[in-house]
N, C-alpha and C positions, 0 to 999 in steps of 0.2 A: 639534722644539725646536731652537733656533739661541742660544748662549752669546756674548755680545757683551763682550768685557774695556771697561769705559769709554774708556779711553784711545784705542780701536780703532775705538769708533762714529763713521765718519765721513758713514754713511748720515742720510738724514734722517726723519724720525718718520714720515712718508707712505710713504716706503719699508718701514721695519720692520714697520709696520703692512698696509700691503699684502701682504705675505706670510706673516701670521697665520695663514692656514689651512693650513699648512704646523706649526702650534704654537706654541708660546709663547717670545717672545725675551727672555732675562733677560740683563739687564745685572751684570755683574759689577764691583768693585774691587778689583784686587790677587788676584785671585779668589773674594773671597765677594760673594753674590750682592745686589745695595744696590735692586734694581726689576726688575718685569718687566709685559712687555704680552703679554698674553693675551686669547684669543678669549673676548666674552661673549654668551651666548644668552638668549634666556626673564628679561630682565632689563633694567629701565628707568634713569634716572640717579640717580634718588634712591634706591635701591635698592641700587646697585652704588657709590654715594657712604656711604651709611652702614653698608654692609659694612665697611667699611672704616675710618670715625670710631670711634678709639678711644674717645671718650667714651660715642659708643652703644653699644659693646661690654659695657664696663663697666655701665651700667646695665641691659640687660640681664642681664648675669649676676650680679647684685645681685640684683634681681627675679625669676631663678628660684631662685637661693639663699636667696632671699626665703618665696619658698611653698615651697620644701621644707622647711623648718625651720618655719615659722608657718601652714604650711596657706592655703590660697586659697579659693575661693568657686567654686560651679559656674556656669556660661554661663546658666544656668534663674535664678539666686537673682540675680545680676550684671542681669538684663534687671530682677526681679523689682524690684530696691531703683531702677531708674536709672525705674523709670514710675510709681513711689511719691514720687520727687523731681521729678519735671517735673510731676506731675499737683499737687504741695504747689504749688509756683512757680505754675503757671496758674489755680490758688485764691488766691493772694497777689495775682497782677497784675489776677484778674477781679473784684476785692471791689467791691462794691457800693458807690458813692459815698455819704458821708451826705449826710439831706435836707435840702433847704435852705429855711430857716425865715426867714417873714413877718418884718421888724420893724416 
């Protein structure tokens, strides 16, 4: 791990980061720590982008605060109501046209 005071970083981002696998470079001010670039593995951009979005933080932990307090639905009942609703919808979109009458 390599402590970079801001003031001090005269390296450039290529640089810092080329030396990641050596650890993680946290940038400091004044000495507490404001950013840092760290080695990511096993992890794509949106991924390692909404780790990070505090808004999906947030609603996440909504959501599990959610089902602890109000209970949730099993994966089996969840499949069960989501092929009871496409199968209503594909009975609405297949209806039978009425017939069309002589004048």
């Amino acid at each position: 791990m390599k402590i970079v005071e801001k003031s001090e970083a005269t390296g450039t981002l290529a640089e810092y980061a080329s030396n990641i696998q050596n650890g993680a470079v946290i940038v400091t001010d004044h000495g507490s720590p404001v950013a840092a670039l760290v080695p990511i593995q096993n992890a794509d951009v949106e991924t390692v982008t909404l780790s990070t979005n505090e808004q999906f933080i947030n609603l996440i932990e909504r959501s599990r605060s959610r089902a602890q307090t109000e209970g949730g639905i099993s994966s089996q009942e969840l499949r069960k109501r989501l092929k009871a609703s496409t199968e209503a919808v594909a009975e609405q979109t297949h209806a039978p046209e009425p017939p069309i009458r002589d004048v």
